[in-house]
SEVEX-732523 format. One line per 2 residues: number of its first residue (from 1); for each residue x, y, z of C-alpha. Coordinates in steps of 0.05 Angstrom, whole numbers, padded with zeros to 5 digits. Example, Ala and Ser with C-alpha at 12.3 -4.5 7.8 and 13.67 -1.06 7.14 Angstrom:
# residues 2
1) 00246,-00090,00156  00273,-00021,00143
This chain:
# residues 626
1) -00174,-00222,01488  -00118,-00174,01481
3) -00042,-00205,01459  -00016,-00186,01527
5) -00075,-00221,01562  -00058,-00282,01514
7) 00009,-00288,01546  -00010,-00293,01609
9) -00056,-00346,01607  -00030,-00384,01542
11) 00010,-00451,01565  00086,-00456,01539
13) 00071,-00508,01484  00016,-00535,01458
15) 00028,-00610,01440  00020,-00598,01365
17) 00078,-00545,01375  00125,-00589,01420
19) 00171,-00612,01354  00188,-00537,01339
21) 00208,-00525,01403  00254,-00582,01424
23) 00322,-00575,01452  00368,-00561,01396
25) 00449,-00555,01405  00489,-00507,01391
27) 00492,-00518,01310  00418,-00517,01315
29) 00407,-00450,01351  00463,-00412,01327
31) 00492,-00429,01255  00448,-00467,01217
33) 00387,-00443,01243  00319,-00434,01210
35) 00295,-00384,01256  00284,-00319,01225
37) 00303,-00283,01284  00379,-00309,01294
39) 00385,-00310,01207  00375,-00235,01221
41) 00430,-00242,01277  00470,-00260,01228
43) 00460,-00215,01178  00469,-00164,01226
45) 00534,-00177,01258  00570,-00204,01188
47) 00543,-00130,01156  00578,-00097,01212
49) 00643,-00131,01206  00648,-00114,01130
51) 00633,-00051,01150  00692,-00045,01191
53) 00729,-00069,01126  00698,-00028,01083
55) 00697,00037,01118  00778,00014,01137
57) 00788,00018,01076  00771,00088,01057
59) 00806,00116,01108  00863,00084,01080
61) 00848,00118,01015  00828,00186,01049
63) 00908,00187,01084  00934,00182,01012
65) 00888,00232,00993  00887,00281,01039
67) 00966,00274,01067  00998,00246,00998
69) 01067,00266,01026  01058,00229,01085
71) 01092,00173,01112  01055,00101,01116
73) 01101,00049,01139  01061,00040,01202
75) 01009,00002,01156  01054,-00051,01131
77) 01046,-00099,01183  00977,-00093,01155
79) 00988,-00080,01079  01063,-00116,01072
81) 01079,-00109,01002  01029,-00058,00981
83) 01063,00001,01017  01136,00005,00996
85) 01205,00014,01028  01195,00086,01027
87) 01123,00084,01059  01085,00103,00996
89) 01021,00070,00976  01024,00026,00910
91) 00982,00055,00867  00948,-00007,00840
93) 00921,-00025,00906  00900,00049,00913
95) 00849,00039,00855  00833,-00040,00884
97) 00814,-00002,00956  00779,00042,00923
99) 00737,-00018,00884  00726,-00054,00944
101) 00699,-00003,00993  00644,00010,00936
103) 00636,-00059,00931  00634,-00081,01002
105) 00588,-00011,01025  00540,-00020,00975
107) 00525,-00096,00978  00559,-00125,01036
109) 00535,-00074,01088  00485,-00034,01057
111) 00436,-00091,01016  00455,-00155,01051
113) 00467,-00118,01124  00407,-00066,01124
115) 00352,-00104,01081  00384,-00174,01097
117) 00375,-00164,01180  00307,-00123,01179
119) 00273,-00160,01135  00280,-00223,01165
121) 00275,-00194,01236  00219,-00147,01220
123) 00165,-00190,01167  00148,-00246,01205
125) 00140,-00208,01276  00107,-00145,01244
127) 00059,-00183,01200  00037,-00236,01258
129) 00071,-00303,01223  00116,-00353,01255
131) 00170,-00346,01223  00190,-00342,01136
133) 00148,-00382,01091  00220,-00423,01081
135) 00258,-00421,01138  00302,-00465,01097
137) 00308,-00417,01037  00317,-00370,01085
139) 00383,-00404,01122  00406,-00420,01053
141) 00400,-00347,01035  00438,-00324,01091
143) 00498,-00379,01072  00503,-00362,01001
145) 00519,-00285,01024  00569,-00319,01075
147) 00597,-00365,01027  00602,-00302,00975
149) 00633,-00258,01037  00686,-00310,01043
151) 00708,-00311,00968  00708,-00238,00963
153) 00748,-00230,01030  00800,-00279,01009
155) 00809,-00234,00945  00841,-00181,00990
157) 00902,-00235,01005  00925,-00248,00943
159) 00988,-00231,00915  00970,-00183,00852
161) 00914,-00159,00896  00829,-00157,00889
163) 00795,-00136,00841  00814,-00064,00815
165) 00764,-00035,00766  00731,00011,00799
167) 00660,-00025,00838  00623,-00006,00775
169) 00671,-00054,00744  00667,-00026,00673
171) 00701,-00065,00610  00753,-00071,00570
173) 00788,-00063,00639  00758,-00112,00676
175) 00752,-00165,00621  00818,-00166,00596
177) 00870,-00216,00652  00924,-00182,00623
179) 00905,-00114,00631  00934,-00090,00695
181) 00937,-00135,00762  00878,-00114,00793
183) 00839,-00147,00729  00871,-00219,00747
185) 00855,-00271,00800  00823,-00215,00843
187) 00769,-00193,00791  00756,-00270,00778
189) 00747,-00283,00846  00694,-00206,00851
191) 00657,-00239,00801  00641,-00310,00837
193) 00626,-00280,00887  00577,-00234,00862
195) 00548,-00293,00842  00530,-00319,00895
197) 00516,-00255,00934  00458,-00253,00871
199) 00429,-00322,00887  00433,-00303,00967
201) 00391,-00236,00943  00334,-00278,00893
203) 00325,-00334,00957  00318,-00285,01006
205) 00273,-00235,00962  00225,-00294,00947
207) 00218,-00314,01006  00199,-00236,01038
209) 00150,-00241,00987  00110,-00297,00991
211) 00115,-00289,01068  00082,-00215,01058
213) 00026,-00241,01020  00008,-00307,01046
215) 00027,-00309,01124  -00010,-00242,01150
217) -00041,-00260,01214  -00123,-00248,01218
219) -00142,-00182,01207  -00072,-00162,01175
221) -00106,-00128,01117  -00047,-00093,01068
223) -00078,-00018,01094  -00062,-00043,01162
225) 00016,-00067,01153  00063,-00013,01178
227) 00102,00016,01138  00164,-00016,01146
229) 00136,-00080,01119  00111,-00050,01062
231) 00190,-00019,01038  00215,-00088,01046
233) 00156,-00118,01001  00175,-00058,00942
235) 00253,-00071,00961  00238,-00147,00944
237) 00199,-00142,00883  00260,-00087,00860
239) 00305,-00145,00876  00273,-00197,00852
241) 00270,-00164,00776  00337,-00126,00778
243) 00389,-00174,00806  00376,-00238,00749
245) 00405,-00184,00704  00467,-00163,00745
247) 00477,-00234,00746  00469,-00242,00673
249) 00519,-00186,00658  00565,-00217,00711
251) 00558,-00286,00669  00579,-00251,00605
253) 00633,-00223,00634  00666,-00283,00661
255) 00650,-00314,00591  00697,-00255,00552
257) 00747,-00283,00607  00753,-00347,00601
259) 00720,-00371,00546  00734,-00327,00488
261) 00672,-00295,00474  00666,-00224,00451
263) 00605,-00198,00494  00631,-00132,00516
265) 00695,-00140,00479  00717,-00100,00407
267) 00782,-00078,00376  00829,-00078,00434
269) 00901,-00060,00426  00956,-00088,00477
271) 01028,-00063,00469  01009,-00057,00401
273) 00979,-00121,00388  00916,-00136,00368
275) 00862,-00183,00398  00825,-00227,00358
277) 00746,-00202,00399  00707,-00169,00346
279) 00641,-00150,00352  00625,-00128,00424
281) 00608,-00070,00457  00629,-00043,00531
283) 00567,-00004,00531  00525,-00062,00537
285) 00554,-00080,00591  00531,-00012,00625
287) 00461,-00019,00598  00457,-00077,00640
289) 00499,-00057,00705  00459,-00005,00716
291) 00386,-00035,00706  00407,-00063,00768
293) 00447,-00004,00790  00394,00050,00800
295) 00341,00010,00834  00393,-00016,00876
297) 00402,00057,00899  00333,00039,00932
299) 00343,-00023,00950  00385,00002,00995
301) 00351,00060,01015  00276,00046,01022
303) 00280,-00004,01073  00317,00057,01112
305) 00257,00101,01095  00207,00042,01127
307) 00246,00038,01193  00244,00116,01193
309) 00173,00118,01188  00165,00073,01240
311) 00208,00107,01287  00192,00174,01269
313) 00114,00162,01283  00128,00120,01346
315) 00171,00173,01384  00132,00231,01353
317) 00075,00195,01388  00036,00227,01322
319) -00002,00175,01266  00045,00181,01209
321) 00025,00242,01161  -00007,00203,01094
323) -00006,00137,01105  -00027,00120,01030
325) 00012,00174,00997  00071,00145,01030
327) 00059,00073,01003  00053,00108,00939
329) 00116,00145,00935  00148,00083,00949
331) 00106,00051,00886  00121,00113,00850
333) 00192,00116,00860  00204,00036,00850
335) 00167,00047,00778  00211,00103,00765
337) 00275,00068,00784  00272,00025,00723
339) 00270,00076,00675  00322,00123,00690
341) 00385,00085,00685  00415,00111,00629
343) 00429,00179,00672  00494,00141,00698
345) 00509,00136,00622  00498,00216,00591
347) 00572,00213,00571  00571,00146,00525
349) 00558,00189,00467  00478,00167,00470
351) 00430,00209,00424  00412,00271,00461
353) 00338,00261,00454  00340,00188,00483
355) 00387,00230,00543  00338,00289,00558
357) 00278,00227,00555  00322,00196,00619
359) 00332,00268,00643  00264,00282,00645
361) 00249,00213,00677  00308,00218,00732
363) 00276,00297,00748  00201,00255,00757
365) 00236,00220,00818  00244,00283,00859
367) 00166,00280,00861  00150,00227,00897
369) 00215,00237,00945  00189,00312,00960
371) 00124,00271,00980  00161,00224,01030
373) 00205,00280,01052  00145,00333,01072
375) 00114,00274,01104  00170,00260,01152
377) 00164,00333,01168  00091,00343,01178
379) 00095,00280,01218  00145,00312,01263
381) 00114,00379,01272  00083,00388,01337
383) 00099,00319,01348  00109,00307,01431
385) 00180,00288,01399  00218,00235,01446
387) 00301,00243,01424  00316,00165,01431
389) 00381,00157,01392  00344,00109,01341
391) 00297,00180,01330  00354,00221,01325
393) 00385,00173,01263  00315,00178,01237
395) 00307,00255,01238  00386,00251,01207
397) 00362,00205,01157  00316,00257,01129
399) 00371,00310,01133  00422,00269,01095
401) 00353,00245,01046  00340,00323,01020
403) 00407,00358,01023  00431,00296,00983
405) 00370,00290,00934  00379,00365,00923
407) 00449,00348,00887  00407,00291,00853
409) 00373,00341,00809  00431,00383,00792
411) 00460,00307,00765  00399,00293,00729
413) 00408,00346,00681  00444,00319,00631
415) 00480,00391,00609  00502,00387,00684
417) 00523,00316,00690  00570,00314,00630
419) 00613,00374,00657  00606,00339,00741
421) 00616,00268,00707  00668,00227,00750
423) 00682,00286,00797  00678,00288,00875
425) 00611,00327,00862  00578,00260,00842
427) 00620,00214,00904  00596,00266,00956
429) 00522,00263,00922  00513,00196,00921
431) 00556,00177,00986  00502,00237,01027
433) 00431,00205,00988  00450,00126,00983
435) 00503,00105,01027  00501,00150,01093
437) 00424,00162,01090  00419,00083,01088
439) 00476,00077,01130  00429,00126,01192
441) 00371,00076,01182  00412,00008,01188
443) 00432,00042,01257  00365,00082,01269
445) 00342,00001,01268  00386,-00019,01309
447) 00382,00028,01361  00302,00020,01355
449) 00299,-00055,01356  00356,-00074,01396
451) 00314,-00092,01459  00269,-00135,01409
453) 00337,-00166,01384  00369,-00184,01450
455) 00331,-00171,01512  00372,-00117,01532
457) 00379,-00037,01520  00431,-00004,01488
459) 00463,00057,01534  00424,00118,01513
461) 00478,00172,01528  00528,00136,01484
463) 00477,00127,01427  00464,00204,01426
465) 00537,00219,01423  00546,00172,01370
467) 00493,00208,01327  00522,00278,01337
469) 00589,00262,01322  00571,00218,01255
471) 00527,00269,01241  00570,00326,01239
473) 00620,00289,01212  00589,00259,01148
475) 00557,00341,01126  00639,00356,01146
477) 00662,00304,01095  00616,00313,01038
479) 00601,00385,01040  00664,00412,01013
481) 00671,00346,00974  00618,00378,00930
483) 00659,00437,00920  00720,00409,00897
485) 00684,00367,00854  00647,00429,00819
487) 00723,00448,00817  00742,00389,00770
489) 00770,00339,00812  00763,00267,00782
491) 00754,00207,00830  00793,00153,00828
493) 00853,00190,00817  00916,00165,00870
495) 00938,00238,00880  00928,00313,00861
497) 00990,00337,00876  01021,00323,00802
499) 00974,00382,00779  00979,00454,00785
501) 00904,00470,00782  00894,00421,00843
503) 00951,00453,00888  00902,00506,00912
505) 00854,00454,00948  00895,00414,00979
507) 00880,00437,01054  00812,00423,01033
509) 00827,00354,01013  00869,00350,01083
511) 00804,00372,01120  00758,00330,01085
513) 00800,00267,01108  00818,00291,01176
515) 00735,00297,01183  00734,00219,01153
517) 00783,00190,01202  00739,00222,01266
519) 00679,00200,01229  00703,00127,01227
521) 00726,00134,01297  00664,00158,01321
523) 00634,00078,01304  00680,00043,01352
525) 00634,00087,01405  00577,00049,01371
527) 00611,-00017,01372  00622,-00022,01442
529) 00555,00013,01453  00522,-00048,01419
531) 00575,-00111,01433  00571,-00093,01505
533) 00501,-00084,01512  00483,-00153,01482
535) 00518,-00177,01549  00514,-00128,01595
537) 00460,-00080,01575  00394,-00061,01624
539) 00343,-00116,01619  00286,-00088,01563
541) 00219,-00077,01584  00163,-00108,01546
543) 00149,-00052,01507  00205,-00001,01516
545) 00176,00053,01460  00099,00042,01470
547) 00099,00029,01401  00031,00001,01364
549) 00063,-00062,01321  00054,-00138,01339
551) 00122,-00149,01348  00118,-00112,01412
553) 00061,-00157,01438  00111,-00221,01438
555) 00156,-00242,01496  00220,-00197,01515
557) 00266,-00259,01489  00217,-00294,01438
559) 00227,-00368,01412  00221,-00389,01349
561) 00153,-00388,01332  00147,-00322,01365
563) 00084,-00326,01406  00072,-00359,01462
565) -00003,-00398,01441  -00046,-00368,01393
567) -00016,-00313,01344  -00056,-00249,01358
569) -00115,-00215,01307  -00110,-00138,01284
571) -00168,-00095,01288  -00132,-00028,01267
573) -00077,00011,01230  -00008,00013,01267
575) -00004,00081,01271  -00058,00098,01320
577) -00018,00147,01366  -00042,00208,01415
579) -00122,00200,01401  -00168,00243,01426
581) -00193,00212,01489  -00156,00157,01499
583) -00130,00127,01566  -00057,00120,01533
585) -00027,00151,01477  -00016,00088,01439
587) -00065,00037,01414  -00034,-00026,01394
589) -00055,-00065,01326  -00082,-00128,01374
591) -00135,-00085,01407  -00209,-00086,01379
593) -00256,-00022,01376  -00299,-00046,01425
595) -00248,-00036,01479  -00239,00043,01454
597) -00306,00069,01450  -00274,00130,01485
599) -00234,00146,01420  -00263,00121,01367
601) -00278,00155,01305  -00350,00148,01277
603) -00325,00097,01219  -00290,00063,01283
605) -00358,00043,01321  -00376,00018,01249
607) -00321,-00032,01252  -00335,-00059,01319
609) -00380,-00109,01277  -00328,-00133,01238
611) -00286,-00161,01289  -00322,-00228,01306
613) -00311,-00241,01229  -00236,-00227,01245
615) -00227,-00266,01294  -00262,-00321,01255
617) -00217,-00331,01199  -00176,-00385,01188
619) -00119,-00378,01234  -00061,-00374,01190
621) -00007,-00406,01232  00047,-00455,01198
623) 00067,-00498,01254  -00009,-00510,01275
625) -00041,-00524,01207  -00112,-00531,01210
């Protein structure tokens, strides 16, 4: 019996179901909920708000940038103190703006917002479970990131400002109280909760997981789960061995705060006095920041890459172009990430040798990505292509994944990196591979899943202009940005008007924010695109995309437990699109080979004997244990 069939005959609740389903008020259903579902919700909508921070922020930074003559009193009913009497921008909280949009875009929005809503949403539907193997860990998850959102958001109001380091947060500078006001309260406050943001990440990555391997419905063999499950599983596991040592580098750090120890700290002179830390080094600190920091590079970004490749093959209406070759670039890739660090680190004065080992390391990666990127292609080509606007952020996602990976290799050679070190060559790099390519799948999900979310469709029309103007505007941003960097400019630096050799780009610099500010306002078309279609959108079909995966086979507004009576088998891959013969051009997962024998492949028939042993396995549901 098909999952659709199941449906229509299966009763609402079966008695041993009836406590999961009872009545529950508001609290229940909406805040602290165990539902994987609305813990996704929430992931969702708290991302996008820090991404209206975050994003806020650098166009802030972009004005001073671009327009440093300017005039900004109209931000001081926003800013108060921080922009003086003659409208200027104080250049301490030009450096703390500049630390918190990294901070906020790379964890806030891009980890907890992308990963945090689509692998709750996604695993449990996708794999055929009920819900997380903790929906408890999971809630708790969700409130640690909330509770850590809160601290770091109250850092922005206090009175010497947040945290001001740089988001990289490098010491002596951000270890030392006394060293500038950015490096008080505000960096004590970044590193709480960072925390906490790190215990939201272990709780959530454990429970993906164990949910992965232990709740895949009957049939659910690993060569069957679609893609997208299978980048959360390697996103976890990166997780779930990286952050612990963020966390213990954060730890030190607070300790050479507070409590006098010299972890990072070493002969440090202050208006020409000495303090007493002896012993430490700031390059540890490094060493450790970045065993987290590369493979958080994927952390954000292969859960993008999974969403593509379900999108991609779904409105191709194409199987997805090496289905095991993809799992293994992903494999490949979150190997490699742990051993290429030190390529954020060719200027510490490390031994050549050890450098041109992490060169030739960091080159290894563009191996596996070529793989993944000449898949999405070959996928696409000849591909009966359907340009939803969660396909077009998908094809843009592979766009933004080459042109910025090209950069990657120029960076990777350490002869290269040491002369583009701390330029705008290595902001537009990483801002085109990591945070816009992530940034195109959090809303090629969106766009994708939306009807799965909340019942309802976003506005097509809108979507597709929201693509083209983003689009354009993020290759109109970074572009040049790589020039100017290749020119010398440094980041971080409050203006470029005090040099000479800088005069000559400054229209540049002017065009590169201009093409920021219509970037950022080209969201607020996506805002009210989404906002207004939770409410008022057109009523989704069943299965709006005639896509292949379970999640499709549950109601349009599923409860929590997902399916209506029994959880349905899988008899095939997930990417069984436009076969030969066929009555549709989609197969979905829940339907045997003995309903196909028009398309079936020779080793198909073969597995029409299998399925009575399918459906005979222990039916692996958590709220009807057997």
């Amino acid at each position: 019996m098909s999952a659709i069939e199941g449906l229509e005959t299966a009763h609402h609740h079966e008695t041993e179901h009836e406590h999961h389903h009872e009545a529950q008020n508001f609290w229940q259903k909406y805040i602290f909920c165990e539902d994987h579902k609305v813990i996704a919700k929430q992931y969702l909508i708290t991302g996008i708000m820090w991404a209206v921070i975050g994003i806020s922020m650098s166009v802030i930074f972009r004005i001073q940038l671009g327009l440093p003559d300017s005039n900004l009193s109209w931000l001081k009913p926003v800013l108060g103190g921080w922009i003086s009497d003659a409208g200027k921008l104080d250049p301490n909280f030009y450096l703390a703006l500049v630390t918190m949009h990294g901070t906020i875009m790379v964890f806030f929005v891009l980890t907890a917002g992308l990963s945090g809503t689509f692998s709750n949403f996604l695993i449990p539907l996708q794999i055929g479970a009920r819900d997380m193997a903790s929906g408890f860990m999971n809630m708790l998850s969700y409130w640690f990131f909330f509770l850590a959102s809160v601290i770091m958001f109250a850092s922005l109001f206090l009175q010497a400002g947040p945290a001001a380091g740089g988001w990289v947060i490098y010491p002596p500078l951000s270890a030392l109280p006394q060293a500038h006001p950015g490096s008080g309260m505000g960096m004590t406050l970044w590193l709480a909760s960072m925390a906490l943001f790190i215990v939201s990440q272990l709780l959530g990555g454990i429970n993906y997981i164990t949910t992965v391997i232990n709740l895949r419905t009957r049939g659910m063999s690993f060569d069957r789960l679609p893609l997208t499950i299978w980048s959360f599983l390697i996103t976890a596991v990166l997780g779930l061995i990286s952050f612990p040592v963020l966390l213990s580098s954060v730890l030190l750090l607070i300790f050479d705060r507070h409590f006098g120890t010299s972890f990072y700290l070493s002969d440090i002179y202050i208006n020409g006095e000495a303090l007493p830390n002896v012993g430490g080094s700031p390059i540890l600190f490094q060493h450790l920041f970045w065993f987290l920091g590369h493979p958080e590079v994927y952390i954000v970004l292969l859960p993008g890459l999974g969403i593509t490749s379900e999108v991609i093959a779904t409105n191709s209406r194409k199987p997805i172009f090496g289905y095991r070759a993809m799992i293994a670039s992903m494999l490949g890739i979150a190997f490699l990430a742990f051993i290429v660090w030190a390529h954020h680190m060719f200027v510490t004065g490390m031994n050549p040798f050890l450098g041109s080992v992490f060169m030739f390391l960091t080159l290894i990666i563009a191996v596996p990505s070529a793989v993944k990127g000449f898949n999405y292609i070959t996928t696409l080509w000849k591909g009966n292509i359907v340009f939803t606007p969660g396909m077009l952020f998908s094809i843009g996602l592979v766009s933004l994944f080459v042109s910025g990976g090209l950069t990657g290799i120029i960076l990777g050679n350490s002869a290269l990196d040491i002369q583009l070190h701390d330029t705008y060559f290595v902001v537009a790099h990483f801002h085109l591979v990591m945070g816009a390519a992530s940034a195109f799948g959090l809303f090629a999900g969106v766009y994708h899943w939306f009807p799965k979310m909340f019942g309802r469709m976003m506005n097509t029309t809108l979507g597709q202009i929201h693509f083209w103007l983003t689009f354009i505007g993020i290759y109109l941003v970074f572009i040049p940005m790589h020039y100017v960097g290749i020119a010398g400019f440094p980041r971080r630096y409050y203006q470029f008007t005090s040099y000479d050799f800088t005069h000559k780009f400054m229209d540049m610099n002017m065009f590169i924010s201009v093409a920021a500010i219509l970037s950022f306002l080209a969201q607020f078309i996506f805002l009210w695109n989404f906002f207004y279609s939770i409410f008022k959108g057109r009523r989704a079909p069943q299965n709006p995309w005639n896509s292949n995966t379970l999640e499709w086979t549950t109601p349009i507004n599923p409860g929590h437990g997902n399916w209506v009576g029994e959880i349905p088998a899988v008899y095939r891959w997930s990417y069984d699109y436009s076969k030969p013969g066929a009555k549709e051009d989609f197969i979905p997962q829940n339907i045997p080979y003995s309903q196909t024998l028009e398309s079936n492949f020779p080793h198909e028939n073969e597995l029409i004997a299998t399925e009575k042993a399918i459906e005979s396995q222990n039916y692996n549901d958590q709220f009807n244990a057997h």
